[in-house]
C-alpha positions in Angstrom: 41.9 -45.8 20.1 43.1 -45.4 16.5 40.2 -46.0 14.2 41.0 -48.2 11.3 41.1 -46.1 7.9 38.8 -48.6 5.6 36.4 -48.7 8.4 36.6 -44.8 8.7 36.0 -44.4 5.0 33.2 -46.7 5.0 31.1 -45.0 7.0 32.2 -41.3 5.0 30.0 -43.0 2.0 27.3 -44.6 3.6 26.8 -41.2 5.5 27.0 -39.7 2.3 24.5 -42.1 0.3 21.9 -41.6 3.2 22.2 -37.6 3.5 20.2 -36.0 1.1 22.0 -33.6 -1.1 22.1 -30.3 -0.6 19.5 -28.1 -2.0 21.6 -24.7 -2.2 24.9 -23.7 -2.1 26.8 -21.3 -0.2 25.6 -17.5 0.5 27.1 -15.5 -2.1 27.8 -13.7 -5.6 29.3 -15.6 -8.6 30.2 -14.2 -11.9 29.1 -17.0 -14.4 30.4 -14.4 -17.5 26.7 -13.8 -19.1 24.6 -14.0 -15.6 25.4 -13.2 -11.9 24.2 -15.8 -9.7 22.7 -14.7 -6.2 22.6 -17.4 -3.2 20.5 -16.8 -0.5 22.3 -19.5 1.3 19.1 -20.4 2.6 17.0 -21.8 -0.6 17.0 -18.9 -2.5 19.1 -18.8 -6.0 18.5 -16.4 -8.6 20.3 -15.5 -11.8 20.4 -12.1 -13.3 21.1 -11.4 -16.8 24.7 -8.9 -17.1 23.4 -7.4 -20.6 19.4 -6.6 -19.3 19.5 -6.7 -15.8 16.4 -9.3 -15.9 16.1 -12.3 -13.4 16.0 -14.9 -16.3 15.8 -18.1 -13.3 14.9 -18.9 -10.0 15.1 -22.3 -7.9 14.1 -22.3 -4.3 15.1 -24.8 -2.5 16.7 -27.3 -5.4 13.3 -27.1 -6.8 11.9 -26.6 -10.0 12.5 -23.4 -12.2 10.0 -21.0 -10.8 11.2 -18.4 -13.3 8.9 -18.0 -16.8 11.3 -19.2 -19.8 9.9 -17.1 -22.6 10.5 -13.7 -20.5 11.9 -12.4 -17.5 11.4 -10.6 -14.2 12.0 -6.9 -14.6 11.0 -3.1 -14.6 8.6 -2.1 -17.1 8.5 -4.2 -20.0 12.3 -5.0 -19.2 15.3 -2.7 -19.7 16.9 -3.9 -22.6 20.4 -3.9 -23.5 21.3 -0.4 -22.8 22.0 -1.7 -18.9 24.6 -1.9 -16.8 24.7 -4.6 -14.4 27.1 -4.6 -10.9 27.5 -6.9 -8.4 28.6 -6.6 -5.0 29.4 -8.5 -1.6 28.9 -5.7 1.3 30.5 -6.8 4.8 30.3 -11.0 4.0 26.4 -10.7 4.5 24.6 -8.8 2.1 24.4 -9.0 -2.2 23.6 -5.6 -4.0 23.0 -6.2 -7.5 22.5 -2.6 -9.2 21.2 -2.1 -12.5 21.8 1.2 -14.2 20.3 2.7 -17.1 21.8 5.5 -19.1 20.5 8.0 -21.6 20.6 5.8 -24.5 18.1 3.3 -23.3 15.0 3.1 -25.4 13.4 1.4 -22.0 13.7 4.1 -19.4 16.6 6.7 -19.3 18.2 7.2 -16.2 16.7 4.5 -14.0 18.5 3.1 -10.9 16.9 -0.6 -9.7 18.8 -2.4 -6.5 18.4 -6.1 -6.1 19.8 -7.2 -2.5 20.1 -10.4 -0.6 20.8 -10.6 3.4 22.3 -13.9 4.2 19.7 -16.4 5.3 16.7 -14.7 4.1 14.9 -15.8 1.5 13.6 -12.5 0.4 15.3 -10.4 -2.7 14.7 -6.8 -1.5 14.3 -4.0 -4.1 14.2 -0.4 -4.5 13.6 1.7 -7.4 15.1 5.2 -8.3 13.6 6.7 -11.7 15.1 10.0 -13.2 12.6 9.6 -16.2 8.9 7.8 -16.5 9.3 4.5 -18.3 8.4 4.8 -22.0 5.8 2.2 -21.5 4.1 4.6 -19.6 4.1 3.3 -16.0 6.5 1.9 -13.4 6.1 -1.5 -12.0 8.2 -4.5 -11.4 6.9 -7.8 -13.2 7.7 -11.2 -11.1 7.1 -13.5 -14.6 6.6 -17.5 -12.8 5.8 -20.5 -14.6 2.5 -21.5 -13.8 2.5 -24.7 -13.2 4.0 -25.4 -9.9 1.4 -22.1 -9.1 -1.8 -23.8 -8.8 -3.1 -21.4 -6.3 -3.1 -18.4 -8.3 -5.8 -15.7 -7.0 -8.8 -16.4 -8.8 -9.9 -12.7 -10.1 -7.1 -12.0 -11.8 -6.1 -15.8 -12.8 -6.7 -15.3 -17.1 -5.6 -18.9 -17.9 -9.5 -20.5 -16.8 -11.1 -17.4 -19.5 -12.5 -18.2 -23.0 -13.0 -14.8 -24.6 -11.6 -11.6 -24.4 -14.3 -9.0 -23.9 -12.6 -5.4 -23.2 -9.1 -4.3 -25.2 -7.3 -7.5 -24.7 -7.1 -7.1 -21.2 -10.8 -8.0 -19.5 -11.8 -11.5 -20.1 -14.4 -14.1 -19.8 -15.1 -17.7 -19.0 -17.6 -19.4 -19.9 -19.9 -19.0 -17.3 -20.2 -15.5 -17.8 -18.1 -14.8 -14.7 -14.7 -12.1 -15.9 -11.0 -12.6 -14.7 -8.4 -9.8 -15.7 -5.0 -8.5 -13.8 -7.1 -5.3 -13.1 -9.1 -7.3 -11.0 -6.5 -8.1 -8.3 -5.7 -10.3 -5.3 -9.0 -11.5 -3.3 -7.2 -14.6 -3.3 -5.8 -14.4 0.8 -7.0 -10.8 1.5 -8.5 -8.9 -1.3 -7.4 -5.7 -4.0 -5.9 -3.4 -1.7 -6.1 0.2 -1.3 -3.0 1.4 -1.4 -3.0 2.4 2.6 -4.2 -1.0 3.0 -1.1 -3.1 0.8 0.9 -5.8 2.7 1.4 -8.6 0.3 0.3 -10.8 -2.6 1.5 -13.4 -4.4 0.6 -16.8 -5.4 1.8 -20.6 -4.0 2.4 -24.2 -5.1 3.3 -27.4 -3.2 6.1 -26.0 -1.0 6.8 -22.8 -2.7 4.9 -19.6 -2.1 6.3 -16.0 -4.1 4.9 -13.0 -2.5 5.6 -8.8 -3.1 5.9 -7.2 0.3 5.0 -3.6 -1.1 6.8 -2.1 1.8 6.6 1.5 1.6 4.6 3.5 -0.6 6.1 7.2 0.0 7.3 7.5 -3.7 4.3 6.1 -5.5 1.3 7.8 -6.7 -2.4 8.7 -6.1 -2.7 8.6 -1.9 -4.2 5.9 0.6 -7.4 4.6 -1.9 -6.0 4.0 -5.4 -6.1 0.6 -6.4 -4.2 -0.8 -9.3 -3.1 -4.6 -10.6 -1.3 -7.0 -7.9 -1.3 -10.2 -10.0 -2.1 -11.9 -13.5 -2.4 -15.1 -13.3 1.2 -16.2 -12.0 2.5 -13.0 -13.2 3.1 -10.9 -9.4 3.2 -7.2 -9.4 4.2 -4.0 -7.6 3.2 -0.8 -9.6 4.4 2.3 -8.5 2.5 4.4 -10.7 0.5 4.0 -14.1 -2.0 5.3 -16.7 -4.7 3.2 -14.4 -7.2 6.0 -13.4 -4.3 7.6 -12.0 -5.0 11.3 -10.7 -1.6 12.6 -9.6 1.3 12.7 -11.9 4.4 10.2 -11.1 6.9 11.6 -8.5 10.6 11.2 -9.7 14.0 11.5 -8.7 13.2 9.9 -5.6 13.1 6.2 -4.3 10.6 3.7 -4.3 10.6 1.3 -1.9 12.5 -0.5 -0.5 9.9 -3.7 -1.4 10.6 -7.5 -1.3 9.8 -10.5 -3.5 8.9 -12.8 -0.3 10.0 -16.8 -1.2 8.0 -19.7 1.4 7.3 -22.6 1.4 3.8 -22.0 0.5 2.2 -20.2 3.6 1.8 -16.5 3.5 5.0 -14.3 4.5 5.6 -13.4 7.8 6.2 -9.2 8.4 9.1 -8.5 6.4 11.9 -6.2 8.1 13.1 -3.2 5.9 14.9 -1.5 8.8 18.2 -3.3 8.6 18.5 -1.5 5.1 19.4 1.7 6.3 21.4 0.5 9.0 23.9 -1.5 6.4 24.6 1.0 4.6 24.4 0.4 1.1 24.3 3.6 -0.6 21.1 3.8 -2.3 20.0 6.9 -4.1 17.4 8.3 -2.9 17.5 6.9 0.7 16.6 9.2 3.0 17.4 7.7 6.8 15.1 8.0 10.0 16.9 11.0 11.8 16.7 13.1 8.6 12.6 12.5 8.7 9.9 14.7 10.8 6.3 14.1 11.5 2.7 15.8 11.8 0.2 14.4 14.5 -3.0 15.7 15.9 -6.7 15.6 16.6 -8.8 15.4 13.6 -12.6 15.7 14.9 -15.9 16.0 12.9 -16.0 12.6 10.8 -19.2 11.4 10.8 -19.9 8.6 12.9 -19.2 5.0 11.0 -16.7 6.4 8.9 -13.3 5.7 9.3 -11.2 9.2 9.6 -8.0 9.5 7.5 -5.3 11.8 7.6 -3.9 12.2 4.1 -0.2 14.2 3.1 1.1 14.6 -0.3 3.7 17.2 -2.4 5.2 16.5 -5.3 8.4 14.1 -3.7 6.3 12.1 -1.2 2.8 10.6 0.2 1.9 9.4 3.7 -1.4 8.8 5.8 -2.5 8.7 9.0 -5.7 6.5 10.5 -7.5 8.8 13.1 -7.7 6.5 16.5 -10.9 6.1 18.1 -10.6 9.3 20.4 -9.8 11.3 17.8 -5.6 11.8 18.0 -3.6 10.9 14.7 -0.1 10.9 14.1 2.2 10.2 10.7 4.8 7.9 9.8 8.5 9.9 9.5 8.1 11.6 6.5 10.6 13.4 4.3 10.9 17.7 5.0 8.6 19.7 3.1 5.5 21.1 2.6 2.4 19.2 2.3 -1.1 19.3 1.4 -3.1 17.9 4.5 -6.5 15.9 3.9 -8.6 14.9 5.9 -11.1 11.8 4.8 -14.0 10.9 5.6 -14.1 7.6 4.2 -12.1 8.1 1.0 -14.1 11.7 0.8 -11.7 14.5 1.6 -13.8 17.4 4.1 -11.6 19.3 5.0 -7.8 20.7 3.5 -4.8 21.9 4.8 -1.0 21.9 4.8 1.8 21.3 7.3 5.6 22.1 7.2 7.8 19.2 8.2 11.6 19.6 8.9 13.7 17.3 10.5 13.5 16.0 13.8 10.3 17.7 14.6 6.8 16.9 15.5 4.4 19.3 13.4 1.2 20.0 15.1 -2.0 20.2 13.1 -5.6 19.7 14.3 -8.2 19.2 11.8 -12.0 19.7 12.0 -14.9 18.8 9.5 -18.2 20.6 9.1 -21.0 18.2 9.1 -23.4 17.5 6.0 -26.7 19.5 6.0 -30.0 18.0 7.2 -31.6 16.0 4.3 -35.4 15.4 3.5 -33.9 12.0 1.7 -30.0 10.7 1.3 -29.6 7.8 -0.8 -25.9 6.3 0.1 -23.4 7.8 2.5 -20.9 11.1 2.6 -17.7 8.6 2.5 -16.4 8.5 -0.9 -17.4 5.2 -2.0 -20.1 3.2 -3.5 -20.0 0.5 -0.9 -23.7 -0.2 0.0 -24.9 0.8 -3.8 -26.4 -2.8 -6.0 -23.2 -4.2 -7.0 -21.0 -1.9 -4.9 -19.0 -4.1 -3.4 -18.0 -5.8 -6.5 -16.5 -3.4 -8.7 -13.0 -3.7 -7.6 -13.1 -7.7 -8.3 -15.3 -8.2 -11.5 -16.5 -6.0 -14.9 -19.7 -4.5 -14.7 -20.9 -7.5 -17.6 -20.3 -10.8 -14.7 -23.4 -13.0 -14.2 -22.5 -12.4 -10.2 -23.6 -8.8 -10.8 -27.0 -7.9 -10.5 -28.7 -6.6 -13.6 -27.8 -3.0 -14.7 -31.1 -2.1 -15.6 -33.0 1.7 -15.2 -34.3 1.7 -11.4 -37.3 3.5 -9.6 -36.1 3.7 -6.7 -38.3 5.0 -3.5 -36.8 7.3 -1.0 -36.9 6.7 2.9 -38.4 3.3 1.8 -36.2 1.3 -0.1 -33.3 -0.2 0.2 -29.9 1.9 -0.3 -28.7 -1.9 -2.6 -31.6 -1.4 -5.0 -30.2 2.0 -6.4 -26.8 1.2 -8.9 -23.6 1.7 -7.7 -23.0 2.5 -11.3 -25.0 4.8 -14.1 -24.3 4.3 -17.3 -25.9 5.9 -20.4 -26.1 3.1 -22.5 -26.9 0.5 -19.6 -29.2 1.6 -16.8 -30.1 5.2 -17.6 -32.2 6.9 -16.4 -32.3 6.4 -12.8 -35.8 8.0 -11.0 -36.3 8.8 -7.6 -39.5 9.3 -6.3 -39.8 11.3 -2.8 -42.5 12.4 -0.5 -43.3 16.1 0.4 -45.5 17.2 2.8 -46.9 21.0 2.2 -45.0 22.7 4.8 -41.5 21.2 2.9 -42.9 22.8 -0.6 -39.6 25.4 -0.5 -36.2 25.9 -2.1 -34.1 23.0 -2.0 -30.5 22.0 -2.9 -29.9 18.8 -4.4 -26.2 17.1 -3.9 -25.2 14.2 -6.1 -21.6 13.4 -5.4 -19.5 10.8 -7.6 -16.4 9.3 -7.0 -14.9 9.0 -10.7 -16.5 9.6 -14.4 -15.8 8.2 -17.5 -16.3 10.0 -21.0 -17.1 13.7 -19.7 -20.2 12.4 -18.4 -22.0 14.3 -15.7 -25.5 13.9 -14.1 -28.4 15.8 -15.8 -31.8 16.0 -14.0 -35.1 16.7 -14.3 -37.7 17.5 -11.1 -40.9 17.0 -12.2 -41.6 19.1 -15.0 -38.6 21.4 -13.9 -34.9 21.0 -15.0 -31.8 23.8 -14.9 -31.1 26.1 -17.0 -27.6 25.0 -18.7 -26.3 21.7 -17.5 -23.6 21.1 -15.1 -20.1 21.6 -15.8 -17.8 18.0 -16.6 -15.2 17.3 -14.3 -11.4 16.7 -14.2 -10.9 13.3 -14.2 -8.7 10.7 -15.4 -8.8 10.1 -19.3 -8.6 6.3 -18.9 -11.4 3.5 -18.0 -12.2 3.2 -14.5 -15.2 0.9 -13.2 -14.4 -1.7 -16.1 -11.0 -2.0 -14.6 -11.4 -2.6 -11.0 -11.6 0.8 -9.8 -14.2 3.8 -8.4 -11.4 6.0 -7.7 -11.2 9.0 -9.1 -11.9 13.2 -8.2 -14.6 12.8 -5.9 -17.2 16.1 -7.3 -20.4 17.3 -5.7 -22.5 18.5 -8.5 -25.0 21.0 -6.7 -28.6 22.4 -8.2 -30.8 24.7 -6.6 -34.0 23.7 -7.1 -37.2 26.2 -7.0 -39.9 25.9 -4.8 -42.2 25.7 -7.8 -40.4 22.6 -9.0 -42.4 20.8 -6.8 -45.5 19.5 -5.7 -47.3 18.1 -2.3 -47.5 14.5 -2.2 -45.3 11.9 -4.5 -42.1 14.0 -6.5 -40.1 12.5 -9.3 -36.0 12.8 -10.2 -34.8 11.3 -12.7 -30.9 11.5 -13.7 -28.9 11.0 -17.0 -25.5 10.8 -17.8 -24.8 14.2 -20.1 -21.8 14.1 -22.2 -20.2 15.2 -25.4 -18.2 12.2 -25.8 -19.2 9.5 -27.9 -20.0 5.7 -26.2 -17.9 2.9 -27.2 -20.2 0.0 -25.7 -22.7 -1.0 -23.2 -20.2 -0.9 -20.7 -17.6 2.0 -22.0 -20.5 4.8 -22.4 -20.6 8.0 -20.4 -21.2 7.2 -16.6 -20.3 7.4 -13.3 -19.8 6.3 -9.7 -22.1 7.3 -7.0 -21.0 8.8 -3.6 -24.4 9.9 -2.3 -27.6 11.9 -3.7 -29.0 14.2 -0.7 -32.0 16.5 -1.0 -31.3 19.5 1.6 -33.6 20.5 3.9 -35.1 24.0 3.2 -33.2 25.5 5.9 -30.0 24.6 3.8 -27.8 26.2 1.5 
């Protein structure tokens, strides 16, 4: 039967009135003159500026503005004017937006950065292809949010609860004596990652979640352990390289990423898929697909037991690593032909060095084996390349060496074979806990010539360790060490060249019964604080048996 036309009409607006509006439009790219505007068609709409290439809004979900007003979301500092911004709709389901800088920007010269939507996700996926470093002096994408519909911003790192600023306008303090700076990363859902370790971090509201997806690392710098900043308060980060206690230079002309900035609804992102990139097609620069890729795999044996084994590759276009399985066997992701410096970890401590040829297609065999550490009278700490069990250890990466949660850095007699490996510092600092003394047993029969092994993981201010045994000390003090010229354990790091500092130590040195060590940072640089004075990190300190050399 013919319905009647009021009636029909009728209903039209009462559906109307009761269906809640729409929160997004279509999926799509519109020109709006000074921005283009990017629909998800799923929540997601973005707006990026034509003249800077900056994301200048975001709404998910006919929300609030998520994007900070004062500046926006961007490469480096931002690009500046000297951009050009292009839009495109690839086969009705994807959105490139590819910013392009040329050699008169006063940003970065010859930097390509893709933005790209798939229809129905709520992720804007990213790659990054740099022909120069940024003048700032690192690369990084900046997600700027407003914070207040961010409450659950990841506390180490979360500035807005500090008081003071207590280290070059970038370490800070509340007034509990506890510290908060971006250095100090995540910890929030799953801690500061190691690079090898990086899956996502972000920070969420009530029904909004933003999230980086660091995807893969191949491009960046500084292999599996470097650490460097993920978040500032609602400020979320990917950084590619920096001047962070960096030890490798930044690679260049090649692609980073792809990444994602992951939207939600608050709950952590699911896995995000990068495959689909390659298969649509989109011309990055830089891309290098699946079938143009080779790999290494092996059996990597000799890492002492309770470490984990890690297989590390690295030339001057690309990085990868490789855990070491539980019966040995290890095998890399596809990486890029080329040659490649082969490490294997113990820990984070490289033992043993190599290099591997990969070509396309192919699977590159390599098998790796460590020599084991020498017997030790006494062995404060482990051969891995970190500070983990050290006093305060465990916290370096989250907090500055000043937080009431630390314990005391004070100068420590510490007792080999009977105390604990957490009473001896993580840290030595000259102008904070020096000296450090050891005392250790000797029977007569172990009166000989000893080695002594004090390995670090990073230095600050030239130092190196000068020791005394007894009433005996070397002849000329150690050599420094090439490190990074930039802070390290006040900035959420121990990561630097892992060095062995050896010193052969005469018989005479020492005596039956109760010996004495005692180490000092040495350095020719000058101390700029408590904190910032000639130090180290600690590795391990071993005393060799005599039968060692």
């Amino acid at each position: 039967m013919k319905a009647h036309r009021p009636f029909t009409a009728l209903i039209f607006l009462i559906a109307a009135i009761f269906t809640p509006m729409r929160a997004m439009g279509a999926f799509g790219l519109e020109d709006k003159g000074k921005v283009l505007v990017v629909d998800s068609g799923a929540g997601l709409v973005f707006h990026v500026d034509k003249t800077t290439g900056d994301i200048v809004s975001i709404r998910f979900k006919g929300g609030a503005e998520l994007q900070e007003s004062k500046k926006g979301s961007h490469i480096a500092s931002g690009l500046g004017s000297a951009t050009k911004v292009t839009g495109a709709l690839i086969g009705g389901n994807v959105v490139k937006v590819t910013l392009a800088t040329n050699e008169s920007n006063g940003a970065v010269k010859g930097l390509t950065h893709y933005l790209i939507v798939r229809k129905g996700v709520n992720n804007i996926f990213m790659a990054t292809f740099p022909r120069a470093e940024p003048l700032v002096g690192e690369l990084r994408w900046i997600t700027r949010l407003e914070k207040q519909p961010f409450p659950n911003s990841p506390e180490p790192s979360n500035i807005r609860v500090t008081t003071k600023t207590i280290e070059s306008k970038d370490v800070f303090r509340r007034d509990n004596g506890t510290t908060r700076s971006k250095y100090y990363g995540d910890a929030n859902s799953h801690g500061k990652d190691r690079a090898m370790d990086m899956t996502y971090c972000g920070v969420s509201g009530n029904g909004v979640g933003v999230w980086m997806v660091y995807g893969t690392r191949e491009s960046s710098s500084d292999g599996p352990f470097h650490r460097d900043i993920q978040n500032q308060t609602t400020e979320v980060y990917n950084y590619m390289n920096s001047g962070h206690n960096m030890t490798e230079p930044p690679r260049l002309n090649v692609l980073h990423g792809p990444y994602a900035l992951a939207f939600t609804n608050g709950q952590p992102p699911t896995p995000v898929d990068f495959s689909w990139i390659e298969a649509a097609h989109l011309d990055l620069i830089g891309l290098v697909p699946a079938s143009q890729r080779g790999s290494v795999n092996g059996i990597a044996s000799g890492v002492a037991a309770g470490s984990q084994g890690v297989v590390g590759f690295s030339n001057m276009t690309a990085q990868y690593w490789a855990v070491v399985a539980v019966n040995g066997t290890y095998i890399s992701p596809l990486m890029k032909p080329g040659i490649y410096d082969v490490k294997l970890y113990q820990g984070e401590l490289a033992v043993v060095t190599g290099t591997a040829t990969v070509s396309a297609g192919t699977k590159t065999k390599l098998d790796l084996a460590a020599t084991p550490f020498p017997p030790a009278i006494f062995k404060i700490g482990e051969w891995d390349g970190t500070p983990a069990k050290f006093l305060n250890g465990d916290k370096i990466v989250t907090m500055h060496p000043s937080d009431t949660r630390m314990s005391p850095w004070v100068p420590v007699t510490f007792k080999a074979g009977v105390d604990p490996v957490g009473k001896f510092p993580a840290i030595q600092m000259r102008k904070a806990n020096s000296p450090a003394t050891i005392q250790f047993q000797l029977t007569q029969e172990q009166i000989a010539d000893h080695v002594l092994r004090i390995g670090i993981t990073c230095a600050y201010g030239g130092a190196r360790p000068s020791i005394n045994v007894n009433a005996w000390s070397p002849s000329k003090p150690p050599e420094g060490t090439e490190q990074p010229r930039s802070r390290s354990f006040t900035i959420g790091t121990y990561r630097g060249n892992n060095a062995l500092f050896t010193y052969e130590i005469p018989a005479s040195a020492f005596v039956k019964g109760q010996n004495t060590l005692t180490i000092s940072p040495a350095s020719g640089s000058s101390d700029l604080g408590q904190w910032l004075s000639a130090g180290w990190v600690y590795d391990a300190i071993q005393l060799d048996a005599a039968s060692a050399k």
